[in-house]
DSSP file (Angstrom, degrees, kcal/mol; ACC not computed):
  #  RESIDUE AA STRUCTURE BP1 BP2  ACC     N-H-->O    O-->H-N    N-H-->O    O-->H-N    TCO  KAPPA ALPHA  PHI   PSI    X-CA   Y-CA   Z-CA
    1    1 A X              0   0    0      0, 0.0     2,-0.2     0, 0.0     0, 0.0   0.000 360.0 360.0 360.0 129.6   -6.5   11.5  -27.7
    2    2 A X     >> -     0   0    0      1,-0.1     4,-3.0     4,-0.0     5,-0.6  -0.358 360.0-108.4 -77.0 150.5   -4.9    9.1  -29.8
    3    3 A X  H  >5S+     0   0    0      1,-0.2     4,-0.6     2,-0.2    -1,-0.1   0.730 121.7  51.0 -26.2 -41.8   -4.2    5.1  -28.6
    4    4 A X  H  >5S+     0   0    0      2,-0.2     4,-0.9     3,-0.2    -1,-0.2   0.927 107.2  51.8 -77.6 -61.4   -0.4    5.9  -28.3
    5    5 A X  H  >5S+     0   0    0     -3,-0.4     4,-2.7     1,-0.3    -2,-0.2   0.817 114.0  43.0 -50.5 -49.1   -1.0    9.1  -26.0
    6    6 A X  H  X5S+     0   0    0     -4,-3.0     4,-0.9     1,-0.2    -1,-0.3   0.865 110.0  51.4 -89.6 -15.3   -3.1    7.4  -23.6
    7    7 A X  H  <<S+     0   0    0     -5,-0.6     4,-0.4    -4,-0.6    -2,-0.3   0.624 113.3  47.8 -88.8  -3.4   -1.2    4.5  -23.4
    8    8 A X  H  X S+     0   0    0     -4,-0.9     4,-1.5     2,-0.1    -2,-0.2   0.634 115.6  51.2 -77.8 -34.8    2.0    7.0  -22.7
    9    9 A X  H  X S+     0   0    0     -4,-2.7     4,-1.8    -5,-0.2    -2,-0.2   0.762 103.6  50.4 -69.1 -23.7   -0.4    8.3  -20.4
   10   10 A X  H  < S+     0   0    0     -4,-0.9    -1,-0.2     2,-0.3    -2,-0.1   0.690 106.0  57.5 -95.8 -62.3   -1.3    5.2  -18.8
   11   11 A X  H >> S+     0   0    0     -4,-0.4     3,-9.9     2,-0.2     4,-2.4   0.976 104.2  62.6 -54.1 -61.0    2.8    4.2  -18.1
   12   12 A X  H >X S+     0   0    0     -4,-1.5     3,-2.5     1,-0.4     4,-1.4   0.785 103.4  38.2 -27.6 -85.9    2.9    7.4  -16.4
   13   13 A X  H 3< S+     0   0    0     -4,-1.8    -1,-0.4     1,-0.2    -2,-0.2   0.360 112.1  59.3 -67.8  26.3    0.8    6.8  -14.0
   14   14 A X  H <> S+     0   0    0     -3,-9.9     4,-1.5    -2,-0.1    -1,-0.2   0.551 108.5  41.4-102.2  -5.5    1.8    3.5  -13.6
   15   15 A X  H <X S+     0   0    0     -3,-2.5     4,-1.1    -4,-2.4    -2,-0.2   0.601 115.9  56.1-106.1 -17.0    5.6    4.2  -12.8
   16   16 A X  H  X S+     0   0    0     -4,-1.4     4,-1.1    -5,-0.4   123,-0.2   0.456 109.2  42.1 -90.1  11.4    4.3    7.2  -10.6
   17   17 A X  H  > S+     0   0    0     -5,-0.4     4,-3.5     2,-0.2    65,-0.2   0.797 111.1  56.1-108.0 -34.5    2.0    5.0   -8.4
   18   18 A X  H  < S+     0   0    0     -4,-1.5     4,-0.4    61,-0.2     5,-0.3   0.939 112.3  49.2 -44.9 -74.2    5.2    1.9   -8.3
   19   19 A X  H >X S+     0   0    0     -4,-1.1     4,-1.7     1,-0.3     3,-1.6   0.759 114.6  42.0 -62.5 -53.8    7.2    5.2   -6.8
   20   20 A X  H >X S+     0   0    0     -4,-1.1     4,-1.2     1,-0.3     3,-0.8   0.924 116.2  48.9 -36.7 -69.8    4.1    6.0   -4.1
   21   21 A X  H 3< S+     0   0    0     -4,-3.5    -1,-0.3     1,-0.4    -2,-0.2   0.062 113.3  48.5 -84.0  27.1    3.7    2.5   -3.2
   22   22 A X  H <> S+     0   0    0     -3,-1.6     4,-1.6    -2,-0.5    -1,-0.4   0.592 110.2  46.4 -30.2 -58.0    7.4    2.2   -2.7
   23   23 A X  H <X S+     0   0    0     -4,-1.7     4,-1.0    -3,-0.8    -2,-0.2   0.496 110.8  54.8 -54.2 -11.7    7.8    5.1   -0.6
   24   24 A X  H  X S+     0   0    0     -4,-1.2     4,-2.2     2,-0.2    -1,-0.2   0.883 116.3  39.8 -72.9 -40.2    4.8    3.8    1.3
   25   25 A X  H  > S+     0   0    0     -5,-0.3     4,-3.7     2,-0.2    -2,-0.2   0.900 111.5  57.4 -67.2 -48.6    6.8    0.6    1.6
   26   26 A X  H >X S+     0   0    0     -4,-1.6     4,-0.8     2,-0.2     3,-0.8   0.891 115.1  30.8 -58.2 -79.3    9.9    2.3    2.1
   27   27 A X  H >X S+     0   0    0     -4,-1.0     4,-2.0     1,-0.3     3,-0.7   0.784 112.7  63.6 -43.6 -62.5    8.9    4.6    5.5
   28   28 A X  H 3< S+     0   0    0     -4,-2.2     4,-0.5     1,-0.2    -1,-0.3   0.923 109.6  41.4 -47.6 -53.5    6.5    1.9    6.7
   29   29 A X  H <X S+     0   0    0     -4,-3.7     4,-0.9    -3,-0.8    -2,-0.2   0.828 114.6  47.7 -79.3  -8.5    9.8   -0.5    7.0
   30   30 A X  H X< S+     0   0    0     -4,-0.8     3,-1.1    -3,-0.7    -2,-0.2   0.995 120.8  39.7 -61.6 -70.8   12.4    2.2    8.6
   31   31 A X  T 3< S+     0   0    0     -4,-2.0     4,-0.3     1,-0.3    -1,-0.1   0.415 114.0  51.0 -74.2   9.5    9.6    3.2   11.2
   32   32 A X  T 34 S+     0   0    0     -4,-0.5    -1,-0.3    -5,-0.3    -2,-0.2   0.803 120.5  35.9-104.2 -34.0    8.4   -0.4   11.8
   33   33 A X  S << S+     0   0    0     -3,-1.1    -2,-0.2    -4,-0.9    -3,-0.1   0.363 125.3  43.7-106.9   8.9   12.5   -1.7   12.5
   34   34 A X  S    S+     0   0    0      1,-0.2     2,-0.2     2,-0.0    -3,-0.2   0.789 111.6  37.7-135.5 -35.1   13.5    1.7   14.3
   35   35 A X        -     0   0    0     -4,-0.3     3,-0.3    -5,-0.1    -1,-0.2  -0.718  69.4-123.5-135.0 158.5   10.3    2.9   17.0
   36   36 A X  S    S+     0   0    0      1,-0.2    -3,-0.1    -2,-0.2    -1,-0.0  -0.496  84.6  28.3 -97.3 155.5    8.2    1.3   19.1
   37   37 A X  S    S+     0   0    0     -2,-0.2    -1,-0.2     1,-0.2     2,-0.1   0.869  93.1 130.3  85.2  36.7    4.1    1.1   19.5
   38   38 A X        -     0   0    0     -3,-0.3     2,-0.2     1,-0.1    83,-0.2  -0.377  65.2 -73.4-115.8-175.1    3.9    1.9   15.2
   39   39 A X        -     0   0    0     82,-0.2    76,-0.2    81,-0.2     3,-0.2  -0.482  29.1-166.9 -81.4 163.6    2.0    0.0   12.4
   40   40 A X     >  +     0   0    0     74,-2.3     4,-0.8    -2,-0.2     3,-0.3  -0.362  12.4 174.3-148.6  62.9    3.2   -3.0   11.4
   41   41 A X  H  >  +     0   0    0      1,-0.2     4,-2.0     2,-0.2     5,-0.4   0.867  68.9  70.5 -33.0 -53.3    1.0   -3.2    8.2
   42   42 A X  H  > S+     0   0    0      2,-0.2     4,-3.5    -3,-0.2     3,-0.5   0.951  90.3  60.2 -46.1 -45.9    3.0   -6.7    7.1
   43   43 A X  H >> S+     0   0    0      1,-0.3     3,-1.5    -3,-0.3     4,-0.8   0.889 102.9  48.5 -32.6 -95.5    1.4   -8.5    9.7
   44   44 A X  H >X S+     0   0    0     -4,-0.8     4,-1.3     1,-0.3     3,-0.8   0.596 112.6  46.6 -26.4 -45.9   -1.7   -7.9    8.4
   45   45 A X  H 3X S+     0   0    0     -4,-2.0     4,-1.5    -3,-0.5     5,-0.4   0.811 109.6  56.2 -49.6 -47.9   -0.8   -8.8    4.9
   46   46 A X  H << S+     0   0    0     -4,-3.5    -2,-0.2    -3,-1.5    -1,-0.2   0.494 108.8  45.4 -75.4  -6.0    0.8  -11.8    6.1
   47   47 A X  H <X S+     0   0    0     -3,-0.8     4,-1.0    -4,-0.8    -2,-0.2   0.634 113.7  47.4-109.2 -13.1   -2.3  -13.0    7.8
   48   48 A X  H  < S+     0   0    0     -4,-1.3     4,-0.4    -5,-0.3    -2,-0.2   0.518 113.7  49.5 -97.3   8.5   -4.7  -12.2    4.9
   49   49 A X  T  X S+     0   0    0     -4,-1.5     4,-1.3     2,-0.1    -3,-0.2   0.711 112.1  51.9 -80.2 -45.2   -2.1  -14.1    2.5
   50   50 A X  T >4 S+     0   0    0     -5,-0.4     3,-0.7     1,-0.2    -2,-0.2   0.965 109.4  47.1 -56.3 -33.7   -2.1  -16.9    4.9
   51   51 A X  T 3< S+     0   0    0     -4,-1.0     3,-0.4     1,-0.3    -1,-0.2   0.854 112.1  48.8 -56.5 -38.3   -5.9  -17.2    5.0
   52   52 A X  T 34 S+     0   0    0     -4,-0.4    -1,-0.3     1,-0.2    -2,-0.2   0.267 112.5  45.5 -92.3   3.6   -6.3  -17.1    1.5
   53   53 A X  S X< S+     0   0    0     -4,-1.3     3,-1.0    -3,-0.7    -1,-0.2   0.050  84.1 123.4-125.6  11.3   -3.6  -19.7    0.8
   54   54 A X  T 3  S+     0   0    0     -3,-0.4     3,-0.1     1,-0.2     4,-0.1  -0.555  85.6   6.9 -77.4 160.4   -4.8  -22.4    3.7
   55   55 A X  T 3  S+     0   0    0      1,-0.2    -1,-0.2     2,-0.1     2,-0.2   0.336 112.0 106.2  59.7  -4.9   -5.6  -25.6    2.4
   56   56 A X  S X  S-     0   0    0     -3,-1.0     3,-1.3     1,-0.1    -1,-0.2  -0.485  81.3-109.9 -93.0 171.7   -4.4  -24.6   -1.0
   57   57 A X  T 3  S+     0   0    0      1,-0.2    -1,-0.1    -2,-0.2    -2,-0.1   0.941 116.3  65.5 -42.3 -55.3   -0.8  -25.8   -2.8
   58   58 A X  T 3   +     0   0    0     -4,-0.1    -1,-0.2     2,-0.1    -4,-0.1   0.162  69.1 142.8 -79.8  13.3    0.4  -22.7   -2.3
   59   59 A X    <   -     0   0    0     -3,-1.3     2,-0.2     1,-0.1    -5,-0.1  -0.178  41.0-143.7 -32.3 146.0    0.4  -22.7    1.6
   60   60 A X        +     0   0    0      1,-0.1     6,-0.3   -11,-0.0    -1,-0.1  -0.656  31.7 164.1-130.2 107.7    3.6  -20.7    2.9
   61   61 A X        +     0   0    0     -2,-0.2     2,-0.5     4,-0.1    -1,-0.1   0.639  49.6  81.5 -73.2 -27.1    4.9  -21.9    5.5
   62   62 A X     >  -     0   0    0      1,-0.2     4,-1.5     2,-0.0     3,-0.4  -0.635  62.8-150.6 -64.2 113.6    8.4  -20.1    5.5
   63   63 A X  H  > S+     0   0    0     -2,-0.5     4,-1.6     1,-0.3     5,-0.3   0.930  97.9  58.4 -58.2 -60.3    8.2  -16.4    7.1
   64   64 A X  H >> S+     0   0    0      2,-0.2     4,-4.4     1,-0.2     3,-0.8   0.881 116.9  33.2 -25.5 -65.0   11.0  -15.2    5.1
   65   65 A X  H 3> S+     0   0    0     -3,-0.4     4,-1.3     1,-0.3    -2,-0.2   0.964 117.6  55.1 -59.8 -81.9    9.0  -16.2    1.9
   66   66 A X  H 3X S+     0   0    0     -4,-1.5     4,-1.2    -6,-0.3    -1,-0.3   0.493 110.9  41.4 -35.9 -32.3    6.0  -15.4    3.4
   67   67 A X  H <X S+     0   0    0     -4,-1.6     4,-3.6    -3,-0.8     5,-0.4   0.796 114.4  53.1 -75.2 -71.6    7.1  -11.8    4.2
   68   68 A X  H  X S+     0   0    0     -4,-4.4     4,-1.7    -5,-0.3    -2,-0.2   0.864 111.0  50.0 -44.8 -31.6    8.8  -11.6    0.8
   69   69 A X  H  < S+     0   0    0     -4,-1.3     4,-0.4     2,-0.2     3,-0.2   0.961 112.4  45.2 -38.0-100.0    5.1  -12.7   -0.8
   70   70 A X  H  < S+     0   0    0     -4,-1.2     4,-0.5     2,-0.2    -2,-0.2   0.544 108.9  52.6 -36.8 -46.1    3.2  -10.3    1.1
   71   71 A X  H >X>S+     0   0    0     -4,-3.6     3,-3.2     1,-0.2     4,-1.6   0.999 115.0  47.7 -64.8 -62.7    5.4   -7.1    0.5
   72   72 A X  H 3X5S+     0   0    0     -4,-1.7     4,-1.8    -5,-0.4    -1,-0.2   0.764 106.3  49.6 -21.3 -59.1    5.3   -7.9   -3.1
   73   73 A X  H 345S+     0   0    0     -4,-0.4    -1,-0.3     2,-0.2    -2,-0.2   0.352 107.9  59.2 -66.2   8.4    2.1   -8.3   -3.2
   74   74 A X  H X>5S+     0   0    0     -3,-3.2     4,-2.1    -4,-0.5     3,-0.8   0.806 106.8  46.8 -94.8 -73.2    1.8   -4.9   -1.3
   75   75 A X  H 3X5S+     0   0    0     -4,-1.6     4,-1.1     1,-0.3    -3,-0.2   0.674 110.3  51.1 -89.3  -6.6    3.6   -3.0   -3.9
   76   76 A X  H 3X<S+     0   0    0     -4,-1.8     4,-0.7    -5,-0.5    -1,-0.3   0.681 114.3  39.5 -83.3  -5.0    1.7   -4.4   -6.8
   77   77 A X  H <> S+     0   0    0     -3,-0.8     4,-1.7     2,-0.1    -2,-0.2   0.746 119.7  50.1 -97.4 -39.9   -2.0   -3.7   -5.5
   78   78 A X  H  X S+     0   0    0     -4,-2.1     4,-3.6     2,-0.2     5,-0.3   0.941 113.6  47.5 -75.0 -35.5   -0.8    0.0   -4.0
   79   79 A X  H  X S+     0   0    0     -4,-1.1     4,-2.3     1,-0.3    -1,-0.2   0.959 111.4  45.2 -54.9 -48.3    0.8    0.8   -7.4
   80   80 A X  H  X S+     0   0    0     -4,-0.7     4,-2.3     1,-0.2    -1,-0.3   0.819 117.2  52.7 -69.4 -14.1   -1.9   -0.2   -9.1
   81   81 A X  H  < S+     0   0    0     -4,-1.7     4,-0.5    -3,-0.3     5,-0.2   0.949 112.4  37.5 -16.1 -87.0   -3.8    1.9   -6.4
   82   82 A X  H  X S+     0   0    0     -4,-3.6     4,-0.9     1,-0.2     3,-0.5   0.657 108.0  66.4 -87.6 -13.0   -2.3    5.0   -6.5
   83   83 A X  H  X S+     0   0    0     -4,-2.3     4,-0.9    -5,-0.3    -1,-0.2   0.988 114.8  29.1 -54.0 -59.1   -1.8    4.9  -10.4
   84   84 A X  H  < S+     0   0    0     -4,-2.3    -1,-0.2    -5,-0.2    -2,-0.2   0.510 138.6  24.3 -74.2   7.4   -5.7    5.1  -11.0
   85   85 A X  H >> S+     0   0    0     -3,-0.5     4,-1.3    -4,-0.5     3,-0.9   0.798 117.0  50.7-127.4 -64.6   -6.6    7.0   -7.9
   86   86 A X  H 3< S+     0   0    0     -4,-0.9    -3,-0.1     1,-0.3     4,-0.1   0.200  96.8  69.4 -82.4 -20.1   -3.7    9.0   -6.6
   87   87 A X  T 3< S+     0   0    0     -4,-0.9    -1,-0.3    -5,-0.2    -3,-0.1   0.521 116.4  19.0 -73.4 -13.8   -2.9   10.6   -9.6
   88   88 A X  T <4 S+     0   0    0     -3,-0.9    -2,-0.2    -5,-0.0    -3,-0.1   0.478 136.3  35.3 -98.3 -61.3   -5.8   12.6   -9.7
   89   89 A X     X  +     0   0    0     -4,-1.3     4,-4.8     1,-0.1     5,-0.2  -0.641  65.5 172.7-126.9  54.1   -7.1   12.6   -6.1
   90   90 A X  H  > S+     0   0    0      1,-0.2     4,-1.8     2,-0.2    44,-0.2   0.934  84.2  24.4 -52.4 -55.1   -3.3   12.6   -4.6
   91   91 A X  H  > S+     0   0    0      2,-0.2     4,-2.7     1,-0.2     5,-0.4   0.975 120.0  53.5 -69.5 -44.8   -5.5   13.2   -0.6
   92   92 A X  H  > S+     0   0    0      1,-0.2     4,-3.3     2,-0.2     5,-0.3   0.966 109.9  47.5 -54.9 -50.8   -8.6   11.9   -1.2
   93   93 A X  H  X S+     0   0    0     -4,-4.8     4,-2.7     1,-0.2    -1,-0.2   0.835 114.9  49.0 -60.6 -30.6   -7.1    8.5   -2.4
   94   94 A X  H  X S+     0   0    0     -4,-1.8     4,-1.9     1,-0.2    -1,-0.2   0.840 107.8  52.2-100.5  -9.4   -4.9    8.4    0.6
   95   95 A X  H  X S+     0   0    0     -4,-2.7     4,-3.2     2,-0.2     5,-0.4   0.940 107.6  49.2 -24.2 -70.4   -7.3    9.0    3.0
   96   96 A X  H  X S+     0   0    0     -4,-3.3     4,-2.3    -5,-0.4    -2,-0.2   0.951 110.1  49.5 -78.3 -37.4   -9.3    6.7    2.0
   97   97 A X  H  X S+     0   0    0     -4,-2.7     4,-1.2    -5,-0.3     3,-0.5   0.964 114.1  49.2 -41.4 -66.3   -6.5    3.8    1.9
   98   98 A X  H  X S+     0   0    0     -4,-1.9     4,-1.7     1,-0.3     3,-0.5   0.861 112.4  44.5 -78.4 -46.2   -5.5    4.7    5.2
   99   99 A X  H  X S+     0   0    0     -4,-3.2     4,-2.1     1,-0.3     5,-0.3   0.897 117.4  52.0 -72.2 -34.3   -9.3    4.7    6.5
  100  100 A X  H  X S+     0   0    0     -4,-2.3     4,-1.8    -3,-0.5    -2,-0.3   0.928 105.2  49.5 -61.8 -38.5   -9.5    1.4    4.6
  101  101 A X  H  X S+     0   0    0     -4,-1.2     4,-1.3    -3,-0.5    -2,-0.2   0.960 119.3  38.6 -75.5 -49.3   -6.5   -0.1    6.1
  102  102 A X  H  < S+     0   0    0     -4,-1.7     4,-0.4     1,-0.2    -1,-0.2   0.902 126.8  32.3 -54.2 -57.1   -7.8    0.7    9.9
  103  103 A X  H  X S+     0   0    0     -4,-2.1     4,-1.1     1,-0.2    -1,-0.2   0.683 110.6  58.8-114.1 -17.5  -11.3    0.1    9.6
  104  104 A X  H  X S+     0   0    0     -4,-1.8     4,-2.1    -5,-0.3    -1,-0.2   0.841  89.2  72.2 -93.6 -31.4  -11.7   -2.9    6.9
  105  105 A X  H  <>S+     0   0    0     -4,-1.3     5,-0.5    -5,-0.2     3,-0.5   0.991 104.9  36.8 -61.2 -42.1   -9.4   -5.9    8.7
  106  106 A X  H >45S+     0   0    0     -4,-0.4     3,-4.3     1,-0.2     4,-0.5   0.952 110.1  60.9 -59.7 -53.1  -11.8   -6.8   11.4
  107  107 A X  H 3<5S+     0   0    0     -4,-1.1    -1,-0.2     1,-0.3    -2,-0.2   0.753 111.8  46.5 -12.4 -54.6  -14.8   -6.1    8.8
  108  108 A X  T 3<5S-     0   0    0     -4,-2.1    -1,-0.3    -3,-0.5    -2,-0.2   0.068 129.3 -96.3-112.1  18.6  -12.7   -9.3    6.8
  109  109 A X  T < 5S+     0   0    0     -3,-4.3     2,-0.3    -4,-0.3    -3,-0.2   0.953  85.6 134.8  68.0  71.9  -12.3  -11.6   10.0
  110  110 A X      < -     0   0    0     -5,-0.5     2,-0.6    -4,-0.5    -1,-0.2  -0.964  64.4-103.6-145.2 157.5   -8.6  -10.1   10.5
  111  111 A X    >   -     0   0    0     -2,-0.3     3,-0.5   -67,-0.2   -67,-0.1  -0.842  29.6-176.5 -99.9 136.6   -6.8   -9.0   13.2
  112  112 A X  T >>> +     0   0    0     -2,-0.6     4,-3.0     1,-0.2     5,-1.1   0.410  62.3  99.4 -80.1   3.9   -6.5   -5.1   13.5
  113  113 A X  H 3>5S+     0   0    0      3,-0.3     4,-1.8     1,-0.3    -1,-0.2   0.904  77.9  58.9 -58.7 -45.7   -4.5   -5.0   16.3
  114  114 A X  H <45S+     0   0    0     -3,-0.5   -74,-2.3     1,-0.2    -1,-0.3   0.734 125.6  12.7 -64.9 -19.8   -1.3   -4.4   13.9
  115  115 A X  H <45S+     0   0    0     -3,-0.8    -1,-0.2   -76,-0.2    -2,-0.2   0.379 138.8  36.8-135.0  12.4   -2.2   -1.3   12.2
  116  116 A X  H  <5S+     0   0    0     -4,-3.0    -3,-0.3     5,-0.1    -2,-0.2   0.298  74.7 102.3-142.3   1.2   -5.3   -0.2   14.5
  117  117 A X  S  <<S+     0   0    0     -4,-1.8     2,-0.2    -5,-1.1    -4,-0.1   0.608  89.1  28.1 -79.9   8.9   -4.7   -1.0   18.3
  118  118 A X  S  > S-     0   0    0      1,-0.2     4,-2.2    -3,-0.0     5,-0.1  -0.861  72.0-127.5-131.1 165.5   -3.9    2.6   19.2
  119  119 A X  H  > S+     0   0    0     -2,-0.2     4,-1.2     2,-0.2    -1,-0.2   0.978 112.8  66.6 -35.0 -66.3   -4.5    5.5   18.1
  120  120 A X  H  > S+     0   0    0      1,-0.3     4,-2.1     2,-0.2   -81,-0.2   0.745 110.8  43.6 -34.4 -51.7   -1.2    6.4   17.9
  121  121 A X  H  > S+     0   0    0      1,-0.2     4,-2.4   -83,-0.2    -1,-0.3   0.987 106.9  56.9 -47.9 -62.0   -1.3    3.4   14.9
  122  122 A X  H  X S+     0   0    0     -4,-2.2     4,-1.2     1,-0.2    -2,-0.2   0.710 107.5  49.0 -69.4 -16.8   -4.5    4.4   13.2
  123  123 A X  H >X S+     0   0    0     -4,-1.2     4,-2.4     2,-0.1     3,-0.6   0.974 115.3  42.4 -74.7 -53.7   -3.0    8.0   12.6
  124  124 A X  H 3X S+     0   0    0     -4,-2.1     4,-3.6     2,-0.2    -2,-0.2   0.843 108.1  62.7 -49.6 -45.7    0.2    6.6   11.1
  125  125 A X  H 3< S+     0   0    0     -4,-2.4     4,-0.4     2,-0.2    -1,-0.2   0.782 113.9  34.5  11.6 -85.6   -2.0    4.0    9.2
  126  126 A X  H XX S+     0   0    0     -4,-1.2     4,-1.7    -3,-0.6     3,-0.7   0.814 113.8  63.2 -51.4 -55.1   -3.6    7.1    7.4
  127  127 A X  H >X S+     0   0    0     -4,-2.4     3,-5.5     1,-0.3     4,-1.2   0.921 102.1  44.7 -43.0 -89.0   -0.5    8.7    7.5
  128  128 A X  H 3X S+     0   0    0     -4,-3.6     4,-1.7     1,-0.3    -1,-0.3   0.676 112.9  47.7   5.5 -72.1    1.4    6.4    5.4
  129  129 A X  H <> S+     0   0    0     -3,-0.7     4,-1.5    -4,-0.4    -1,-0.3   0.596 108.6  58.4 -75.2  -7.4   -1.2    5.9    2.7
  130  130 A X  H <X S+     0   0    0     -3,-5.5     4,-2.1    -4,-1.7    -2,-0.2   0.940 105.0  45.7 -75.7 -53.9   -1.4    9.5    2.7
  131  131 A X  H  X S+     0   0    0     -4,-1.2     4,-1.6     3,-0.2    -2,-0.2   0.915 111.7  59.8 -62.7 -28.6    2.7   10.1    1.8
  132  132 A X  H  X S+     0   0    0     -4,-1.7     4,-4.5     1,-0.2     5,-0.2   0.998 110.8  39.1 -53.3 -63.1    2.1    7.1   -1.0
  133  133 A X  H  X S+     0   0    0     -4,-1.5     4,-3.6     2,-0.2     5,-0.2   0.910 116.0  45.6 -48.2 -33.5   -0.5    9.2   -2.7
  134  134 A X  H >X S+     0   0    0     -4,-2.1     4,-2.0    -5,-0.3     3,-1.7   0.925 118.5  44.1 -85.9 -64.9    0.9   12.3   -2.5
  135  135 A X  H 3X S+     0   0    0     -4,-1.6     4,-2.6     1,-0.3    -2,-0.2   0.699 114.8  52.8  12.3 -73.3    4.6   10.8   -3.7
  136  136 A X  H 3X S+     0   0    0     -4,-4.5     4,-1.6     1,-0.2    -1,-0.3   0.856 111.3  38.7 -63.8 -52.8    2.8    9.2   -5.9
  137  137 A X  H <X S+     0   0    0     -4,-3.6     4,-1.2    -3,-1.7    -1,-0.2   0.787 112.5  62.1 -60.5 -23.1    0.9   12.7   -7.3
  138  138 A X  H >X S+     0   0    0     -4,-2.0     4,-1.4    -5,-0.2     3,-1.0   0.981 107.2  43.6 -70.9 -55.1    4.3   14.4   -6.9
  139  139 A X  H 3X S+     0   0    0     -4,-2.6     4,-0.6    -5,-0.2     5,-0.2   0.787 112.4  44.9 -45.5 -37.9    5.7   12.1   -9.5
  140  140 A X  H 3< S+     0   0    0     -4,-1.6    -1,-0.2     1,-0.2    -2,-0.2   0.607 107.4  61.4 -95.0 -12.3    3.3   11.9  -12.1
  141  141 A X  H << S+     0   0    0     -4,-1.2    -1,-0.2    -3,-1.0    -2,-0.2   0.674 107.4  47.5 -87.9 -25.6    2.9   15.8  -11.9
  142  142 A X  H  < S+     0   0    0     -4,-1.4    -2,-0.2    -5,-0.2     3,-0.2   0.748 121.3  34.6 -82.5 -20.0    6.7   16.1  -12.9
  143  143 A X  S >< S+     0   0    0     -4,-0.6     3,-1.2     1,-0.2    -3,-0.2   0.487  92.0  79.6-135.2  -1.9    6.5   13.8  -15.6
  144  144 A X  T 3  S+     0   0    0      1,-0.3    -1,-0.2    -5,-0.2    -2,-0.1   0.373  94.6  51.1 -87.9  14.9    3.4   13.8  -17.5
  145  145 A X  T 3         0   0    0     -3,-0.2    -1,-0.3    -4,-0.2    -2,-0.1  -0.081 360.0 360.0 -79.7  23.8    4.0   16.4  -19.3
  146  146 A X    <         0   0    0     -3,-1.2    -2,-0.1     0, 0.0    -3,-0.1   0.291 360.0 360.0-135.5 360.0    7.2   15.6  -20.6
C-alpha cells in the first residue's frame, strides 16, 4: 500500500472515530440532562482533569471552563480511541471502554460513584462506549471504500 493510501486510510478512520466519540458525547448529554439515576461520565473527567492540573498554572477553577476542558478532552482521546480500535473491533473495543470506564476510576484514586454506583450506571457505562464503537464502525464501513 502506497504512503498516500494509507494516509487516506488513516483520515478515515480518524473522521469515523470523531463521529463515534461524538455520538458517544451526544447521547451521554441528552440522557444525563433528561433521566434520573444515569452516568454522569463528566464528573469523572472533571475530577481526573482537576487532579492532574492541582498545583499546576493550569488549575481550573471555573466549572463552565472546566466542563468545556474535560468534554474536549473526551472527544479527542475517544476519537483517537475508536479510530485505531473501533474500526476493526467496532464490540470488542466498546466493551472494553465501557469495562474500562466502570472498573478503572477507583483503580486511579477516583471516585466511581458517577458512572459505577448502580448497576443501572455500569450497564449504561458499557452501553455508551458500546454505541461510540459501533457509530464509529458504521461510519468508517460506508466510507472507506470510497
Amino acid at each position: 500500500m502506497t504512503t498516500k493510501l494509507k494516509n487516506n486510510n488513516m483520515l478515515k478512520k480518524m473522521i469515523a472515530g470523531l463521529g463515534g466519540a461524538v455520538a458517544l458525547n451526544l447521547l451521554h448529554e441528552v440522557v444525563r440532562k433528561t433521566c434520573k439515576d444515569v452516568p454522569h461520565i463528566n464528573e469523572l473527567g472533571e475530577e481526573a482533569l482537576s487532579k492532574m492540573t492541582d498545583g499546576t498554572a493550569m488549575k481550573i477553577t471555573n466549572p463552565d471552563q472546566l466542563y468545556a476542558a474535560t468534554l474536549a478532552g473526551d472527544v479527542i482521546s475517544n476519537s483517537v480511541y475508536y479510530a485505531t480500535t473501533a474500526t476493526t473491533h467496532d464490540f470488542a473495543s466498546g466493551l472494553l471502554a465501557g469495562v474500562g470506564a466502570i472498573a478503572l476510576p477507583q483503580k486511579l484514586g477516583l471516585d466511581p460513584d458517577p458512572v459505577a454506583g448502580t448497576t443501572r450506571k455500569k450497564v449504561m457505562t458499557v452501553g455508551y462506549y458500546l454505541f461510540g464503537a459501533i457509530v464509529t464502525k458504521l461510519i468508517y464501513d460506508q466510507i472507506k471504500e470510497k
